[in-house]
ROZA-977761 format. One record per residue (C-alpha): residue number from 1; residue in three letters; x, y, z. Coordinates in steps of 0.5 Angstrom, whole numbers, padded with zeros to 4 digits. Each point is the difference from the previous one (the first is absolute). Example, Ala and Ser with C-alpha at 12.3 -4.5 7.8 and 13.67 -1.06 7.14 Angstrom:
% ROZA-977761
[1 ALA [0025 -0009 0016]]
[2 SER [0002 0007 -0002]]
This chain:
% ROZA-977761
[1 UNK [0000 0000 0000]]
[2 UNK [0005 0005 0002]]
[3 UNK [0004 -0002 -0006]]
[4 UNK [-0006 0002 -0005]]
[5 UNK [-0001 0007 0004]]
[6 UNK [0007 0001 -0001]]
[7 UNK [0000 -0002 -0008]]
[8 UNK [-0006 0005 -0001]]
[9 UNK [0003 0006 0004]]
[10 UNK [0007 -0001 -0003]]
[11 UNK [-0005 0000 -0007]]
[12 UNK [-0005 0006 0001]]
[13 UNK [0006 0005 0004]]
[14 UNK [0003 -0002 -0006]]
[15 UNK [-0004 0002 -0005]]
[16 UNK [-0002 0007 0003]]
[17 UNK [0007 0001 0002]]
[18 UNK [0001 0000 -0007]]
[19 UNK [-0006 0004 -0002]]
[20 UNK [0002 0006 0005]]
[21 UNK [0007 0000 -0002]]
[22 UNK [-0001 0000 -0008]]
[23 UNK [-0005 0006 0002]]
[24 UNK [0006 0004 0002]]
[25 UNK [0005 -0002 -0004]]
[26 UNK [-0003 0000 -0007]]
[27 UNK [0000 0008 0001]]
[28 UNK [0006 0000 0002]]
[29 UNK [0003 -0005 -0006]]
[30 UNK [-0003 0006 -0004]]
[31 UNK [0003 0006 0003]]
[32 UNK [0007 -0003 -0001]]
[33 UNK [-0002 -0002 -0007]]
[34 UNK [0002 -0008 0001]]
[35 UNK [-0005 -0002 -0006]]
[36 UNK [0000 -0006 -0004]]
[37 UNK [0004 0002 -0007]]
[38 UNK [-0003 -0005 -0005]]
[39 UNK [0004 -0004 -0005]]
[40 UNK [-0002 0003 -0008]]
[41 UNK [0001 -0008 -0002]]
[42 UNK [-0007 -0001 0005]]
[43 UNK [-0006 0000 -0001]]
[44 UNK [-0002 0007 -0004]]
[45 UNK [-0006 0001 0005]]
[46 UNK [0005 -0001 0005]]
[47 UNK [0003 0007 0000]]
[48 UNK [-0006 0003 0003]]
[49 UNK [0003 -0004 0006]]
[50 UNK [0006 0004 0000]]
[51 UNK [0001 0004 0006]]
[52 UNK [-0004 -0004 0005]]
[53 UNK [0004 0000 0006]]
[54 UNK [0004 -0007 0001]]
[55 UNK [0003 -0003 0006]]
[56 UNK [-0006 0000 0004]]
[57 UNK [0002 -0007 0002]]
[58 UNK [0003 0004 0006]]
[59 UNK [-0007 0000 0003]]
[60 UNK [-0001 -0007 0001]]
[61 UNK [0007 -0001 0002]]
[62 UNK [0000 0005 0005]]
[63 UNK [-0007 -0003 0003]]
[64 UNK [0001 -0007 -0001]]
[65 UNK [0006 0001 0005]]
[66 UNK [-0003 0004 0005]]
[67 UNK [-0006 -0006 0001]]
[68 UNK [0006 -0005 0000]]
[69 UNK [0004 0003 0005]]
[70 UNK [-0007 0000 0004]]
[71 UNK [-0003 -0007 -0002]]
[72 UNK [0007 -0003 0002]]
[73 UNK [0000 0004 0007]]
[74 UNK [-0007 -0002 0001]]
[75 UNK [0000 -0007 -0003]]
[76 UNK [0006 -0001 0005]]
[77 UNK [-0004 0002 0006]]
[78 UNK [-0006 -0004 -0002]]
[79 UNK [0005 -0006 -0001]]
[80 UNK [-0003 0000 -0007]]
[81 UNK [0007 0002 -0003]]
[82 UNK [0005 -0004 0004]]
[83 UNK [0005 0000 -0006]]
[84 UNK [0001 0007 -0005]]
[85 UNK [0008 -0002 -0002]]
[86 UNK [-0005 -0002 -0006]]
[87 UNK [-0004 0006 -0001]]
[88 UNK [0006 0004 0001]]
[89 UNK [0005 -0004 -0005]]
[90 UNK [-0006 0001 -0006]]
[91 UNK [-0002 0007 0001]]
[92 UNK [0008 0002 0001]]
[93 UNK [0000 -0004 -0007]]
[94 UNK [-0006 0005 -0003]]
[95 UNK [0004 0007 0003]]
[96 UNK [0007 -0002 -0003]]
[97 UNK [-0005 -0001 -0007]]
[98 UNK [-0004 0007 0002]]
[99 UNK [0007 0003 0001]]
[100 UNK [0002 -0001 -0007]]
[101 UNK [-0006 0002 -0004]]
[102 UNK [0001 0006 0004]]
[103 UNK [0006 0001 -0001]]
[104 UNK [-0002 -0001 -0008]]
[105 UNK [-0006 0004 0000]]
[106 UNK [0004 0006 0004]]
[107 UNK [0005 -0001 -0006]]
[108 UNK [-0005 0000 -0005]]
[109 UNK [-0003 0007 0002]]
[110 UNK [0007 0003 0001]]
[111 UNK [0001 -0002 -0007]]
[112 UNK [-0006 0002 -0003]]
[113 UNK [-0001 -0006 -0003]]
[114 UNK [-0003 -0007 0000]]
[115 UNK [0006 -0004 0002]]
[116 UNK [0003 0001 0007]]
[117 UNK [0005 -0006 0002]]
[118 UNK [0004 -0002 -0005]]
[119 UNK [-0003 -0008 -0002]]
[120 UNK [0007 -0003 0003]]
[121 UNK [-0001 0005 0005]]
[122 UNK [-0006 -0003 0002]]
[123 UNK [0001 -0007 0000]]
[124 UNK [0007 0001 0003]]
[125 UNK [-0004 0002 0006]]
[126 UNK [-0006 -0005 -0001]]
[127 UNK [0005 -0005 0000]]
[128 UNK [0003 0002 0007]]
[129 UNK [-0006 0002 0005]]
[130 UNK [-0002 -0008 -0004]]
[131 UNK [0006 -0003 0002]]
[132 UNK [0000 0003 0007]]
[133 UNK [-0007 -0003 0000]]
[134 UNK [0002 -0006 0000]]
[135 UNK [0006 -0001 0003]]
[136 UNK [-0004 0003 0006]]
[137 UNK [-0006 -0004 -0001]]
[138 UNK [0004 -0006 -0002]]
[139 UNK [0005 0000 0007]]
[140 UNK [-0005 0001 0005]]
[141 UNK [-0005 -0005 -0002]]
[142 UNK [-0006 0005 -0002]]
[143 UNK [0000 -0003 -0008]]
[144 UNK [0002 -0006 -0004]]
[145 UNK [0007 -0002 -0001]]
[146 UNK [0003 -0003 0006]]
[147 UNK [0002 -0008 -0001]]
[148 UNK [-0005 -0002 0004]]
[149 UNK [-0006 0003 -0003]]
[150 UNK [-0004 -0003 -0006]]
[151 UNK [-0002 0005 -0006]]
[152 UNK [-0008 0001 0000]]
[153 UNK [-0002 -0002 -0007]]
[154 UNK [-0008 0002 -0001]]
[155 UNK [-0004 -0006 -0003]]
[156 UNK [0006 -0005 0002]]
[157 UNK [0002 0003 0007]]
[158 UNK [0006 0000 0004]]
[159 UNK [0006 -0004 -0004]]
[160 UNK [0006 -0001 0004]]
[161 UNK [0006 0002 -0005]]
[162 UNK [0003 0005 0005]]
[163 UNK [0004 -0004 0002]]
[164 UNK [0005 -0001 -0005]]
[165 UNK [0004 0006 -0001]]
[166 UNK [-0001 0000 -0007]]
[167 UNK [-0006 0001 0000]]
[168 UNK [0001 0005 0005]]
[169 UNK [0004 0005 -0004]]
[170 UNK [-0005 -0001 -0006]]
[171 UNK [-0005 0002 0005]]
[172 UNK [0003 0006 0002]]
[173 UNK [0002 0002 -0007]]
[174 UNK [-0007 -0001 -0002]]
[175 UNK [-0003 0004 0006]]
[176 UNK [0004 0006 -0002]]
[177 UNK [-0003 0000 -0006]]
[178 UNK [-0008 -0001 0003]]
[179 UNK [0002 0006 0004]]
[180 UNK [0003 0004 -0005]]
[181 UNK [-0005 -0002 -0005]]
[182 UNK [-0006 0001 0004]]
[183 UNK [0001 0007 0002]]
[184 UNK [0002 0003 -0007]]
[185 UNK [-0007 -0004 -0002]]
[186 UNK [-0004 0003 0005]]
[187 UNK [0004 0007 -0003]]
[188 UNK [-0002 -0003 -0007]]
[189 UNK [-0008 0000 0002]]
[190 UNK [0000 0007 0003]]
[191 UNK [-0002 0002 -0007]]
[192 UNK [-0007 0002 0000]]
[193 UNK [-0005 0004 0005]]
[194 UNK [-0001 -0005 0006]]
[195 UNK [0002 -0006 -0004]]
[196 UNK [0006 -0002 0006]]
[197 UNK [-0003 0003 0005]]
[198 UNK [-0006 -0005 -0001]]
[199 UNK [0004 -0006 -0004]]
[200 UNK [0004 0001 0008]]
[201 UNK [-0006 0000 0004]]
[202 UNK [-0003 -0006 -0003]]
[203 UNK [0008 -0004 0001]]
[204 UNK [-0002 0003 0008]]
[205 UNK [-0006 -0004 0000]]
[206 UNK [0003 -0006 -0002]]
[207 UNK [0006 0001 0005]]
[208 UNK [-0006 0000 0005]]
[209 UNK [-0003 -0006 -0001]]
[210 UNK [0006 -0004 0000]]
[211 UNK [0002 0003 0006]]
[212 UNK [-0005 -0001 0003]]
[213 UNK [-0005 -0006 -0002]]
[214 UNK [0006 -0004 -0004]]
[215 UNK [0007 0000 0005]]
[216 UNK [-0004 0004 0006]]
[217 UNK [0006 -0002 0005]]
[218 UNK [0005 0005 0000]]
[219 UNK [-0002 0004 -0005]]
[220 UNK [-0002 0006 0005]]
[221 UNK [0004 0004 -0003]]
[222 UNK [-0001 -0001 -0008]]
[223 UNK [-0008 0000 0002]]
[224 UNK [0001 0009 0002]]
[225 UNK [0005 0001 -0005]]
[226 UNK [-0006 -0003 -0004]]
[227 UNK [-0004 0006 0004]]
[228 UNK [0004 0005 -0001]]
[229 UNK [0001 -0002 -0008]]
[230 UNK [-0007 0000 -0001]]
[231 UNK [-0001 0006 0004]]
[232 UNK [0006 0004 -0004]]
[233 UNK [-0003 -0001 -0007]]
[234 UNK [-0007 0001 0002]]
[235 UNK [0001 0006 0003]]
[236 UNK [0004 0002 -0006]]
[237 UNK [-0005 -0002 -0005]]
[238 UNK [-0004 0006 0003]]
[239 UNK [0004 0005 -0004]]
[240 UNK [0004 -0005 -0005]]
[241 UNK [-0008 -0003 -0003]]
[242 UNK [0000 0004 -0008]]
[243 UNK [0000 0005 -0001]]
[244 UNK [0007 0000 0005]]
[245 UNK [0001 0005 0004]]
[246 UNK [0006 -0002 0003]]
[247 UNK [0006 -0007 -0003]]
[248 UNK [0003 -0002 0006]]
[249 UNK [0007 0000 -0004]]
[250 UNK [0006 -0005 0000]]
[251 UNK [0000 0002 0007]]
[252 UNK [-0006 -0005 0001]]
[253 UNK [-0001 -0004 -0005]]
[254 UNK [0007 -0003 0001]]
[255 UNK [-0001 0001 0008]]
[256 UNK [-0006 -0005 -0001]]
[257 UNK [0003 -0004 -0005]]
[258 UNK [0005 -0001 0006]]
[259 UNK [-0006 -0002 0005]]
[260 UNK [-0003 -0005 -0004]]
[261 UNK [0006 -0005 -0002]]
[262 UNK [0002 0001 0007]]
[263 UNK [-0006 -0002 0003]]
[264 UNK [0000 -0006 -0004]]
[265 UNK [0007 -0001 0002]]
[266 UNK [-0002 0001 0008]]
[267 UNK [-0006 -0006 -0001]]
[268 UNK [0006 -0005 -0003]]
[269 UNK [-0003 0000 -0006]]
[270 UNK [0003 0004 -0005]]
[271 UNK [-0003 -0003 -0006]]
[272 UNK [-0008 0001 0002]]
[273 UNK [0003 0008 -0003]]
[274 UNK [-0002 -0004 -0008]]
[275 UNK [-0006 0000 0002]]
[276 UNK [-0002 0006 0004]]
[277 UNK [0005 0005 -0004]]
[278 UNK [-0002 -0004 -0007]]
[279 UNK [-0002 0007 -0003]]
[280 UNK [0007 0003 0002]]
[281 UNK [0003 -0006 -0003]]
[282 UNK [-0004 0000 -0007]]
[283 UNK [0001 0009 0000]]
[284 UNK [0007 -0002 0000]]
[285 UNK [0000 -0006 -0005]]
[286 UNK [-0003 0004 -0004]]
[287 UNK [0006 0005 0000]]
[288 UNK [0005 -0005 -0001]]
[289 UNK [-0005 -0003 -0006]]
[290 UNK [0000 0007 -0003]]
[291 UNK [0007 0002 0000]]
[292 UNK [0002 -0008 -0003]]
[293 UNK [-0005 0000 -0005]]
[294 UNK [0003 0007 -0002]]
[295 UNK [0007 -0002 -0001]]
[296 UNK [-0001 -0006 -0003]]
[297 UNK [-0005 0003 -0005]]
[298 UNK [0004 0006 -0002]]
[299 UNK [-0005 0005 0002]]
[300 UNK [-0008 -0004 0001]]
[301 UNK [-0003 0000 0007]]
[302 UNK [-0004 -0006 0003]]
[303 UNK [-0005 0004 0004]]
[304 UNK [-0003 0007 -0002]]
[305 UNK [0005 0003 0006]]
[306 UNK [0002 -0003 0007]]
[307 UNK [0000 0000 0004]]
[308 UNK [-0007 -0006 -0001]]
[309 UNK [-0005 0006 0003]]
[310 UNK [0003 0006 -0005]]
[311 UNK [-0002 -0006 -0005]]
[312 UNK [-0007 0000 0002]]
[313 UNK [-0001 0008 0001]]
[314 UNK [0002 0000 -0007]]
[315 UNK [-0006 -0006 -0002]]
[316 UNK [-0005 0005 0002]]
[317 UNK [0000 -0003 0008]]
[318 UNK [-0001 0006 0005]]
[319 UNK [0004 0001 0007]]
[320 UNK [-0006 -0002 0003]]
[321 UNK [0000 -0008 -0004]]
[322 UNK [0007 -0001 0000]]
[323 UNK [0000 0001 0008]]
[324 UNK [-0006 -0004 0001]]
[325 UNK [0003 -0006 -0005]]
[326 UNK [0006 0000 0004]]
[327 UNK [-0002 0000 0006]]
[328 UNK [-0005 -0005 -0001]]
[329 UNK [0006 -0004 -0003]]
[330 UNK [0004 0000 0005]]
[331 UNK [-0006 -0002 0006]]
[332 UNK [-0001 -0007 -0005]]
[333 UNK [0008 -0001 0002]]
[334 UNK [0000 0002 0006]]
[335 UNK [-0006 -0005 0001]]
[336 UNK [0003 -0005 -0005]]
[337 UNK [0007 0001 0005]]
[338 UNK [-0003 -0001 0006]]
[339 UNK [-0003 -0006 -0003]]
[340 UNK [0008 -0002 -0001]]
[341 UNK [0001 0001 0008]]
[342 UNK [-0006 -0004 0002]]
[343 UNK [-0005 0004 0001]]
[344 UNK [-0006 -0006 0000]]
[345 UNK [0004 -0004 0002]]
């Protein structure tokens, strides 16, 4: 009981922490001219966006701190969050992201142009806040990767190939990839009014349900990170739903991506994030597709633009359709996921 009323309260203070703040902070956005340049290569119909403030992914940044700081107080008084060391090592992870969208978004808007940080630059960073994830996690026991533990494959379960030291370096390698990729994914979906924001909102549901009706003990700690996810984006989709009166910018998309592939590490079971991030993933698959087609054909393209959403702007769809397919998309993996994880069983 006591954990249910934590979880709502961590949701609802959230989300109205983060529409408080966005209420403040869009002026102030406007008043030192951090407006979104858009790309001439986008959508045309794109230009009249240009100059909507960006990195309003502070607001829920700011809130979803604030609210964790006083769940983790409160929960540890109530016996509910016996241990944050978990809590604490996701949202470090999702801040070191958020710094550097910041620190990309702020170089953007002293350059006057749409590229901050340079690509090396970026992923350079990305790389190390991953590595130093994992090293953490890893050594302390809070993810995957000791000899001992097993990995959790869904629809297969936990297969115990930590064991040999091959496969151990394999799965490092591999893990820096899925923490790497999966945040410029979420970067790559952050391409259209509210798109991210609720394709992120949906990944937080899926998260909820894990935790709390699949592998329910010790996943305290991902069940209010899960309310704080959906409460940070739901609060954002006040402002962010079209026509867009804020972008949350790199600084949070990238901090959300960080959030949801930690999350999926923090409940040791890293590659339930193919199911639940499925839209991220066929965002960049689309990218990947596109630039290879176009090298090999000398010039043709596979899709009209990409990534896969600018394709189906250009098919006549509206931000509105696109947002809702996608995110319908990704609550039929997120329950094709659980399913994986034995959510009937």
């Amino acid at each position: 009981m006591a954990k249910g009323i934590l979880y709502g309260a961590v949701l609802l203070l959230t989300f109205v922490l983060t529409v408080i703040i966005l209420r403040f902070l869009i002026p102030y956005l406007k008043s030192k001219k951090m407006g979104q340049k858009i790309l001439d290569i986008g959508p045309r119909w794109h230009k009249n966006k240009e100059g909507t403030p960006a990195m309003g992914g502070l607001a829920f940044i700011i809130a979803s701190f604030a609210v964790l700081a006083a769940a983790v107080t409160v929960g540890a008084a109530l016996g509910v969050l016996k241990n944050v060391a978990g809590l604490a090592l996701v949202y470090g992870y999702a801040l070191l992201n958020g710094l550097i969208g910041t620190v990309d978004d702020r170089t953007k808007f002293k350059k006057g142009q749409n590229q901050g940080l340079t690509a090396v630059q970026k992923y350079a960073l990305q790389f190390l806040a991953a590595a130093v994830f994992l090293f953490v996690g890893v050594f302390t026991g809070l993810i995957p990767g000791r000899a001992a533990d097993a990995l959790y494959i869904p629809f297969f379960g936990a297969v115990p190939w930590m064991s040999s030291a091959v496969f151990r370096v394999f799965y490092y390698v591999f893990s820096l990839l899925l923490l790497t990729g999966i945040v410029n994914a979420v970067n790559l979906t952050d391409g259209i009014d509210g798109l991210s924001s609720s394709v992120t909102l949906t990944v937080g549901v899926g998260f909820t349900v894990l935790c709390a009706f699949v592998a329910p003990s010790g996943n305290e700690e991902g069940l209010i990170l899960s309310a704080a996810l959906i409460g940070s984006c739901g609060g954002f989709l006040v402002y962010n739903f079209h026509p867009a009166k804020v972008f949350m910018g790199d600084t949070g998309s990238l901090f959300l991506g960080g959030y949801v592939i930690g999350l999926a590490f923090l409940v040791k079971n890293p590659l339930i994030v193919i199911f639940f991030g499925i839209v991220y993933i066929l965002e960049t698959l689309s990218v990947i597709l596109q630039v290879g087609y176009f090298k090999l054909t000398h010039g043709k393209r596979l899709f009209k633009m990409s990534p896969i959403h600018h394709h189906f702007e250009k098919c006549g769809w509206s931000e509105v359709r696109i947002v809702s397919v996608f995110s319908a998309v990704a609550l039929l993996f997120c329950f094709v996921g659980l399913i994986g994880c034995g959510l009937f069983s």
